[in-house]
N, C-alpha and C positions, 0 to 999 in steps of 0.2 A: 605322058600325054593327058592323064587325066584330071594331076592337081592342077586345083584352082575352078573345076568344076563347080555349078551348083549342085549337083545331083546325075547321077547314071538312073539311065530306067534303061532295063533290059527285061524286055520282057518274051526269051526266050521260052520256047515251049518243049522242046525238045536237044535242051540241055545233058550233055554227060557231067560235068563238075560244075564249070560255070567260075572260071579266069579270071574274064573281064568284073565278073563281084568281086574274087577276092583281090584282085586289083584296085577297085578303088577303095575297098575297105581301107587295105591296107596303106592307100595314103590318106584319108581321111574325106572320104565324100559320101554323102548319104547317097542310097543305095535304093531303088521304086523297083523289086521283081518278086517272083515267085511262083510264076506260073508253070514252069518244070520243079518237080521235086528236090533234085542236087540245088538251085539256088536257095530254097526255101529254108532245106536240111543247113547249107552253107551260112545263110546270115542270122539264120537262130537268133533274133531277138535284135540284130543290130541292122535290118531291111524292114521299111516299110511295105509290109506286100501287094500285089494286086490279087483282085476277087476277077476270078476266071469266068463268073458270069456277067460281068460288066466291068471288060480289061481297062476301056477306054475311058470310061466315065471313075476309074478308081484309080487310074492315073494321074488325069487330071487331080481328084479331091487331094492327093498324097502332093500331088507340086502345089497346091493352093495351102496345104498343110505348112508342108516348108516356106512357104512365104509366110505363111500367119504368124508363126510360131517359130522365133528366131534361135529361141533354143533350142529345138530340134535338130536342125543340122549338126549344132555341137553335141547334143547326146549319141546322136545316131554314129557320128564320126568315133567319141570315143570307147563306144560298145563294139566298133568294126574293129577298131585296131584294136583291144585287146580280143576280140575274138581270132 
């Protein structure tokens, strides 16, 4: 359900593991979370994360990001899947 995606934002806060990331890691869709610790611990380097004092406004900058900067998606995508 999820490739083909631009991007998953989950911005769960009260996460146990956190699926639906390694889910779309693993098919290759850049990844907006980190607001519970298991996603943050989980995408280690391949999520862009959100700042828990301004969820919504670091949301947004991280999807303006992915637009800006076309390479992102492909680095992010294959930092997920080998992670």
């Amino acid at each position: 359900m999820l490739g083909g995606a631009s991007a998953l934002v989950y911005p769960s806060v009260a996460e146990g593991f956190g699926l639906p990331v390694l889910e779309a890691m693993a098919v290759g869709v850049p990844v907006i979370t980190g607001l519970a610790p298991a996603t943050t611990e989980l995408g280690d380097g391949a999520v862009l994360t959100i700042d828990g004092a301004d969820p919504v406004g670091s949301i947004a900058a991280a999807l303006r990001r992915l637009s800006a900067e076309p390479g992102l998606a492909d680095e992010l995508a294959r930092r997920g899947r080998r992670r």
